[in-house]
VMD Tcl script that builds the backbone (N, CA, C; Angstrom):
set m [mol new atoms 315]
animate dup $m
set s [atomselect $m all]
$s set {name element resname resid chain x y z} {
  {N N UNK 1 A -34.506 -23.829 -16.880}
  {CA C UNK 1 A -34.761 -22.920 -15.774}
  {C C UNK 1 A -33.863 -21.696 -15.879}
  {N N UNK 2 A -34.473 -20.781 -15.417}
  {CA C UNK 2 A -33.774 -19.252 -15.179}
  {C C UNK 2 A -33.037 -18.705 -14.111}
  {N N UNK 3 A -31.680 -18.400 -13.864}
  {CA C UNK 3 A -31.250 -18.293 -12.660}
  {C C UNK 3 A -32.528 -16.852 -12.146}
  {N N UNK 4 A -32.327 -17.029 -10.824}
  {CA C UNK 4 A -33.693 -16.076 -10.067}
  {C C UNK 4 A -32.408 -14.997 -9.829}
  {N N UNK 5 A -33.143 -13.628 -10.002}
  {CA C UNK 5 A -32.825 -12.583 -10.288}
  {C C UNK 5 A -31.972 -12.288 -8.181}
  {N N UNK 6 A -31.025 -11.952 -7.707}
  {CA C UNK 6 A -31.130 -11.081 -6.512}
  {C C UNK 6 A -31.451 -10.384 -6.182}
  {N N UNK 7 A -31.911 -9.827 -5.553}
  {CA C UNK 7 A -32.982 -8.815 -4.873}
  {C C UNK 7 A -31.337 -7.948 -3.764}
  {N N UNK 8 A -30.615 -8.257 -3.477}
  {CA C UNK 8 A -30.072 -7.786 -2.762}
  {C C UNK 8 A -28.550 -7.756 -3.480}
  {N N UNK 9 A -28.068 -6.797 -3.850}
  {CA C UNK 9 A -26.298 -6.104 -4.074}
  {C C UNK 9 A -25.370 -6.921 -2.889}
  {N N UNK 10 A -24.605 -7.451 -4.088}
  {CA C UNK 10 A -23.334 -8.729 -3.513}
  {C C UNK 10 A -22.612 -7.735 -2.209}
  {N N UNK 11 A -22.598 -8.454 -0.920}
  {CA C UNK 11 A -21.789 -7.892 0.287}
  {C C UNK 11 A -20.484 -7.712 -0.216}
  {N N UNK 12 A -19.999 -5.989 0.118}
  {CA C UNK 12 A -18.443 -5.983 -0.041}
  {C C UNK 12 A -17.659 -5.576 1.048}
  {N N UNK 13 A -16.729 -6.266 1.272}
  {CA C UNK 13 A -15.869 -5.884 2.799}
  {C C UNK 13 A -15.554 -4.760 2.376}
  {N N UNK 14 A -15.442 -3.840 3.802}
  {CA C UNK 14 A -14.995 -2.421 3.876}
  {C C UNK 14 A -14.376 -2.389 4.650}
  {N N UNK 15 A -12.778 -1.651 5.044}
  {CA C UNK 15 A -11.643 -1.379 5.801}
  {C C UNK 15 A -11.308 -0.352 5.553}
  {N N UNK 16 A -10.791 0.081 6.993}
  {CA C UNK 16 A -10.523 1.627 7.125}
  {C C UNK 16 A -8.533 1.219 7.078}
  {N N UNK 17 A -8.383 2.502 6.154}
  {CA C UNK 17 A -7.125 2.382 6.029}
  {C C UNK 17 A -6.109 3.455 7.143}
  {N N UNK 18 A -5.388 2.297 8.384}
  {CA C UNK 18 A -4.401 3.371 9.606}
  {C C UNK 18 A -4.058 4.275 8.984}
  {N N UNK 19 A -3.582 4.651 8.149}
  {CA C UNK 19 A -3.003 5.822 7.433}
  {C C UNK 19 A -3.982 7.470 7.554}
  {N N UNK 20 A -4.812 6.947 6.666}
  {CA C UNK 20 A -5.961 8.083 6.526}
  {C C UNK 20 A -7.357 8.131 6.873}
  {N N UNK 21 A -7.226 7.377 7.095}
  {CA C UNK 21 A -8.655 6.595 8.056}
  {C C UNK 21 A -9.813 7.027 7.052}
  {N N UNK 22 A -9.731 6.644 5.604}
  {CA C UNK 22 A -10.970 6.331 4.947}
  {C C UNK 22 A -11.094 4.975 4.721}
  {N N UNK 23 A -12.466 4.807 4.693}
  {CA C UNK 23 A -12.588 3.398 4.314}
  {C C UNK 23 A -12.745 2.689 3.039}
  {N N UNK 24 A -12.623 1.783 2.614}
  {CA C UNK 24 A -12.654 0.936 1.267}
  {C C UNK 24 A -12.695 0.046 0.620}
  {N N UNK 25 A -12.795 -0.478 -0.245}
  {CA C UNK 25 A -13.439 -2.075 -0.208}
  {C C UNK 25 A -11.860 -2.825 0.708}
  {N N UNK 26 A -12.147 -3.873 1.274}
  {CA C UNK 26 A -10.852 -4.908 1.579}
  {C C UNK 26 A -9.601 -4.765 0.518}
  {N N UNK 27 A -10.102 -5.385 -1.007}
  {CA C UNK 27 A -9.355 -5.997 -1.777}
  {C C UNK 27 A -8.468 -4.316 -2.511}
  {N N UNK 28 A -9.161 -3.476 -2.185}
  {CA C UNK 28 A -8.285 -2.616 -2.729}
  {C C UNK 28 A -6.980 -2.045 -1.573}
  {N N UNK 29 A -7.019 -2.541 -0.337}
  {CA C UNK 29 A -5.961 -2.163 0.450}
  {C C UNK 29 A -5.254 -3.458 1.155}
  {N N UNK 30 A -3.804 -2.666 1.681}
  {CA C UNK 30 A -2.688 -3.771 1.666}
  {C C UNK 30 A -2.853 -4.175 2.663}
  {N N UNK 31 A -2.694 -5.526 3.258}
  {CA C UNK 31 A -2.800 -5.759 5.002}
  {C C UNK 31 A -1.759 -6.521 5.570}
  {N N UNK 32 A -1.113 -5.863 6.952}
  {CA C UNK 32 A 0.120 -5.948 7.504}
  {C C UNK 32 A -0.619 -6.822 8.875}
  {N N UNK 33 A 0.010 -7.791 8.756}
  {CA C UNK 33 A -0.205 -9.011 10.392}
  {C C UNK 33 A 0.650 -8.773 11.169}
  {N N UNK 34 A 0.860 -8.965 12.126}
  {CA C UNK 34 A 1.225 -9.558 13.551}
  {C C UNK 34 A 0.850 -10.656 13.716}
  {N N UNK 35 A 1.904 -11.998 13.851}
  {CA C UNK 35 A 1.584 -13.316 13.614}
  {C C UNK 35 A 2.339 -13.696 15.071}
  {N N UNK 36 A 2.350 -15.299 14.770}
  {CA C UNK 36 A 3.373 -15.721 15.371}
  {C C UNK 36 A 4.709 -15.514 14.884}
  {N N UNK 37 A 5.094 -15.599 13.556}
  {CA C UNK 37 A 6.321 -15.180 12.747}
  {C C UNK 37 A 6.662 -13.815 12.926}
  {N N UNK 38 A 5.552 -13.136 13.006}
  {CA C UNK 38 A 6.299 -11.103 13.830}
  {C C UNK 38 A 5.468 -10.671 12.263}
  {N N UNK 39 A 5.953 -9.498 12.112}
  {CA C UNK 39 A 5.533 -8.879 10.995}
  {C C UNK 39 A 5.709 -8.833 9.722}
  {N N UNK 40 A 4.109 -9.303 8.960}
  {CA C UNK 40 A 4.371 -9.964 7.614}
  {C C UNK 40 A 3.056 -9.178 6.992}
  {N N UNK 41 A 3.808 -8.903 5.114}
  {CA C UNK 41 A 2.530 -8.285 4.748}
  {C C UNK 41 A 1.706 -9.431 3.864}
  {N N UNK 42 A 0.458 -9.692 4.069}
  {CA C UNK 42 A -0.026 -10.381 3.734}
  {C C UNK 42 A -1.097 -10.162 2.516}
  {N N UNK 43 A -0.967 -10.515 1.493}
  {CA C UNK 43 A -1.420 -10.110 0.127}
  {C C UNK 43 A -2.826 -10.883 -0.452}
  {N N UNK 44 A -2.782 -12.486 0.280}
  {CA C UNK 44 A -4.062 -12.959 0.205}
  {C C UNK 44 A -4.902 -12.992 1.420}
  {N N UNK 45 A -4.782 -11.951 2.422}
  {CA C UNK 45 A -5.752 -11.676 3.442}
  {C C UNK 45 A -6.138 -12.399 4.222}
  {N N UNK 46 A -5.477 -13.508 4.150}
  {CA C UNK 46 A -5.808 -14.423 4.992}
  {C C UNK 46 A -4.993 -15.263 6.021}
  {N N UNK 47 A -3.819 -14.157 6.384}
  {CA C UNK 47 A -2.675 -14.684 7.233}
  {C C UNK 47 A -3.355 -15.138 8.775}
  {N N UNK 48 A -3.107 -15.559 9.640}
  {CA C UNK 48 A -3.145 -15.953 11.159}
  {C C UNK 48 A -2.614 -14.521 11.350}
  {N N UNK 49 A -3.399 -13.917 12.421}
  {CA C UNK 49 A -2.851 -12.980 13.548}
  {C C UNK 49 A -3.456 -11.936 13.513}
  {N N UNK 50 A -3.165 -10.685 14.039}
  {CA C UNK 50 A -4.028 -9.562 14.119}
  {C C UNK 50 A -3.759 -8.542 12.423}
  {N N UNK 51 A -4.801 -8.011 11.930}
  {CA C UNK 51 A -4.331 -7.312 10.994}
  {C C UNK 51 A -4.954 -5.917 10.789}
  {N N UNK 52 A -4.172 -5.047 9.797}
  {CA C UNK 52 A -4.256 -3.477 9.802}
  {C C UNK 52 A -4.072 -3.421 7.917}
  {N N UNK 53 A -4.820 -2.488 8.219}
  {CA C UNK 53 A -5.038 -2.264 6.108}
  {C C UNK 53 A -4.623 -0.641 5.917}
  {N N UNK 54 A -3.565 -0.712 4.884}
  {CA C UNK 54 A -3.390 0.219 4.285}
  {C C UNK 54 A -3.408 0.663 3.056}
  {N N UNK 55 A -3.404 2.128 2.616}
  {CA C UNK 55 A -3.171 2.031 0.618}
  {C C UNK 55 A -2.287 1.951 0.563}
  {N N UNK 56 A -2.271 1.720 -0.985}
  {CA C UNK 56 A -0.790 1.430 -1.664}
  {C C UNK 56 A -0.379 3.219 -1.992}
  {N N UNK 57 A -0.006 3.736 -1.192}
  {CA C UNK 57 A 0.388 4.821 -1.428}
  {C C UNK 57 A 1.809 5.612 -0.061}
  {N N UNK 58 A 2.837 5.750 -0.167}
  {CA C UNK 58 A 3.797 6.507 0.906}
  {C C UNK 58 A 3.163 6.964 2.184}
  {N N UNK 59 A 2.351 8.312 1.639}
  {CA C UNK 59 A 1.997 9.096 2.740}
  {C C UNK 59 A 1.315 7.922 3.872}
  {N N UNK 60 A 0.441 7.556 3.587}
  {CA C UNK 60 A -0.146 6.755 4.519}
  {C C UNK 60 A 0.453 5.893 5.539}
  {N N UNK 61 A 1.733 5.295 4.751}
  {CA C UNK 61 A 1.980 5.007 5.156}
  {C C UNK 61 A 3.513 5.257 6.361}
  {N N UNK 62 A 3.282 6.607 6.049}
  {CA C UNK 62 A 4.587 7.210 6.417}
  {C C UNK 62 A 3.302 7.769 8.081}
  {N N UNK 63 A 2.323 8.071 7.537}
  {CA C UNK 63 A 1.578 8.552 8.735}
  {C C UNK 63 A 1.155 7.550 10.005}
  {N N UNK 64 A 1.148 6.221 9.493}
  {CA C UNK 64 A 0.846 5.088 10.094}
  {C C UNK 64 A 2.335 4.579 10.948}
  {N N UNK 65 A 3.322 4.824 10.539}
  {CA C UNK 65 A 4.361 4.052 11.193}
  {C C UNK 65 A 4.392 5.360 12.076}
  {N N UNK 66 A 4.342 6.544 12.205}
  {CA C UNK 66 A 4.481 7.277 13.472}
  {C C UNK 66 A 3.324 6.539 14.647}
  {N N UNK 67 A 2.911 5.901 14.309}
  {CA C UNK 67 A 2.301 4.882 15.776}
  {C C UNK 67 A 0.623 4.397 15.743}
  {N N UNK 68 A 0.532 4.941 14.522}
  {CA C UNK 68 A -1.116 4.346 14.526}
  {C C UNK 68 A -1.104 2.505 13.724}
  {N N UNK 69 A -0.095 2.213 13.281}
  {CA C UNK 69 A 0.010 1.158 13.119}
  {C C UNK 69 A 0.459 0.219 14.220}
  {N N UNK 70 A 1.237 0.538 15.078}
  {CA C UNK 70 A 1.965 -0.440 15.901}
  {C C UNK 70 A 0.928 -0.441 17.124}
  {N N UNK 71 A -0.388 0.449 17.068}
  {CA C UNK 71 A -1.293 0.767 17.848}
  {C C UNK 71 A -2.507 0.065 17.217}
  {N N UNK 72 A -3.039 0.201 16.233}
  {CA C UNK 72 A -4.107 -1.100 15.595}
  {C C UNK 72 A -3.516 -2.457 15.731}
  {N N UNK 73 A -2.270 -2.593 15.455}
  {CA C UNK 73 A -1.574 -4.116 16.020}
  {C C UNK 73 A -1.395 -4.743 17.334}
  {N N UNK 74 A -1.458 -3.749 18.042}
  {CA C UNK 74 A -1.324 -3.848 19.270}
  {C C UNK 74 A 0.004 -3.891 19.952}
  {N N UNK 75 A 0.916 -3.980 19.090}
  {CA C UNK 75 A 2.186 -4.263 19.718}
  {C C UNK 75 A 3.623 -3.284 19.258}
  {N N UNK 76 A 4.722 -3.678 20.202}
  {CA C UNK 76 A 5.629 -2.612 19.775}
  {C C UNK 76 A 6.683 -2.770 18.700}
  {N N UNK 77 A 6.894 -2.530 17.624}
  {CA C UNK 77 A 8.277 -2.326 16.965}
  {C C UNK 77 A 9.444 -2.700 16.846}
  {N N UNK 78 A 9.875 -3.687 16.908}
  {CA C UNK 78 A 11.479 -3.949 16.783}
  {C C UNK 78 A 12.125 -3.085 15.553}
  {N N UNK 79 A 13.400 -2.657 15.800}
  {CA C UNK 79 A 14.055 -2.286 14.515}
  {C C UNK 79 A 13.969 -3.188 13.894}
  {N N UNK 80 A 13.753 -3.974 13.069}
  {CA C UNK 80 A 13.947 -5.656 12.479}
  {C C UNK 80 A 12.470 -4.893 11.634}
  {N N UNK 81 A 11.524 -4.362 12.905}
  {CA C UNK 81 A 10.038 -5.002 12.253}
  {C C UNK 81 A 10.046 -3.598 11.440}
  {N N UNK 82 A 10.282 -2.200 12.102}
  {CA C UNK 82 A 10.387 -1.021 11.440}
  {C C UNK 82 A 11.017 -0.860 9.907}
  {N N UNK 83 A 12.300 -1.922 9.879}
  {CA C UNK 83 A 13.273 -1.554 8.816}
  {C C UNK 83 A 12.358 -2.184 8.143}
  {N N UNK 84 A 11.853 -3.504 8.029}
  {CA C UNK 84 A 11.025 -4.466 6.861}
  {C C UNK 84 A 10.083 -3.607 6.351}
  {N N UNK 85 A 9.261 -2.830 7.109}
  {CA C UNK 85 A 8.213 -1.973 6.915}
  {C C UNK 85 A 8.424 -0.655 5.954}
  {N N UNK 86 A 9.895 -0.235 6.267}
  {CA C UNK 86 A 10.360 0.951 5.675}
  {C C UNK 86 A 10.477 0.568 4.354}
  {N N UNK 87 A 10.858 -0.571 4.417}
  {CA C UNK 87 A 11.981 -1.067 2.939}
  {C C UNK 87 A 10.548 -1.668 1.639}
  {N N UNK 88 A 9.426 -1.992 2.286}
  {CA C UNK 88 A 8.547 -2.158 1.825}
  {C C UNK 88 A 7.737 -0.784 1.179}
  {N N UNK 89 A 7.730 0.272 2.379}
  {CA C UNK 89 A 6.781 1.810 2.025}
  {C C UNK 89 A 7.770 2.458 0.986}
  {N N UNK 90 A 8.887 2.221 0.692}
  {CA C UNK 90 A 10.244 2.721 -0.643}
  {C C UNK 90 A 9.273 2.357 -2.139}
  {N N UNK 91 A 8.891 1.163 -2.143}
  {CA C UNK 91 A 8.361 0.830 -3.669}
  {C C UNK 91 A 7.357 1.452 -2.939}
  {N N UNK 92 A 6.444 1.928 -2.420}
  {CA C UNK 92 A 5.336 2.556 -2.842}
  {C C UNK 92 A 5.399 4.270 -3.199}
  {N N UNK 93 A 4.428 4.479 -4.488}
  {CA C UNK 93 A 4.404 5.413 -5.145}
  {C C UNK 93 A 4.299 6.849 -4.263}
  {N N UNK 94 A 4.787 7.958 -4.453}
  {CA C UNK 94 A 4.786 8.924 -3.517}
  {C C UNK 94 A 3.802 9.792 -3.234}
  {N N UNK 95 A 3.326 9.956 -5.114}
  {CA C UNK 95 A 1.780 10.549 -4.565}
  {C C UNK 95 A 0.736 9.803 -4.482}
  {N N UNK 96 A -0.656 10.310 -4.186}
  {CA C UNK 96 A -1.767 9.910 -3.644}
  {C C UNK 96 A -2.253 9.808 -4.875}
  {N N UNK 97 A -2.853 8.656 -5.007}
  {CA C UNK 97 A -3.705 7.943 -6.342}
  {C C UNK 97 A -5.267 8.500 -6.122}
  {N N UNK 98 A -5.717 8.388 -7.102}
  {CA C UNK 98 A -7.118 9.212 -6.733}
  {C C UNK 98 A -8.467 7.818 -6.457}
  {N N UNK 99 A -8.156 7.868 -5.092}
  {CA C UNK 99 A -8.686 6.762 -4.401}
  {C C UNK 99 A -10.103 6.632 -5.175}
  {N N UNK 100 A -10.980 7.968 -5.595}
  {CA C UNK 100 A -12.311 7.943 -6.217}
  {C C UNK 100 A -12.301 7.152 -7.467}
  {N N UNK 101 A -11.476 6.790 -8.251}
  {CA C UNK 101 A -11.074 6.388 -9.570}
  {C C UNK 101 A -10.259 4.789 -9.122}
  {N N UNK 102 A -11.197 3.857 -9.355}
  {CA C UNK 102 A -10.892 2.787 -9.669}
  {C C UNK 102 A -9.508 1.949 -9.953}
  {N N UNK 103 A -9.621 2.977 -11.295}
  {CA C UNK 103 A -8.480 2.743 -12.225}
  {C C UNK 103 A -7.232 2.783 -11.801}
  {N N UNK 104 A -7.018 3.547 -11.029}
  {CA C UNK 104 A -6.149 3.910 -10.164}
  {C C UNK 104 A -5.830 3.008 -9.215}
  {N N UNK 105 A -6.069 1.842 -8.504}
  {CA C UNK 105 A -5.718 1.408 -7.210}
  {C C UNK 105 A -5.065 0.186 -7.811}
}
mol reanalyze $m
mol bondsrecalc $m
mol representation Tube
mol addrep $m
């Protein structure tokens, strides 16, 4: 027997990234929870709690901690949760990757 052909293109999650508010597949952006544990970045997407997707890129995320992140989360900031966040957006690269190009993310 022959596997039967799909008629329909495999579903891909799409998330808008707080930063710049384009959207993009899931797996190419980073996602930050609000758990019971407080704020954790979660890499296999599948933490407990509320979550927010960003690129792997500074700006975004430098634009997101002025309050559009702690605002998709719903909640407020501890220095604790700010510094983890900061110390995390340091390894990310400074310029903007060319989100159109694959290769890149």
């Amino acid at each position: 027997m022959t596997a039967k052909a799909s008629k329909h293109p495999r579903h891909i999650p799409q998330r808008t990234c707080v930063g710049c508010h384009s959207t993009q597949e899931k797996r190419s952006l980073i996602r930050i929870v609000y758990g019971p544990q407080g704020i954790l970045l979660d890499p296999t997407g599948k933490a407990p709690g509320r979550g927010a997707y960003l690129h792997n890129q500074r700006s975004c995320w430098q634009t997101a901690l002025k309050g559009a992140l702690a605002h998709a989360l719903k909640v407020e900031f501890t220095e604790q949760d700010r510094a983890l966040i900061q110390e995390y957006m340091q390894r990310m690269p400074e310029e903007s990757p060319d989100l159109s190009n694959p290769s890149t993310r």
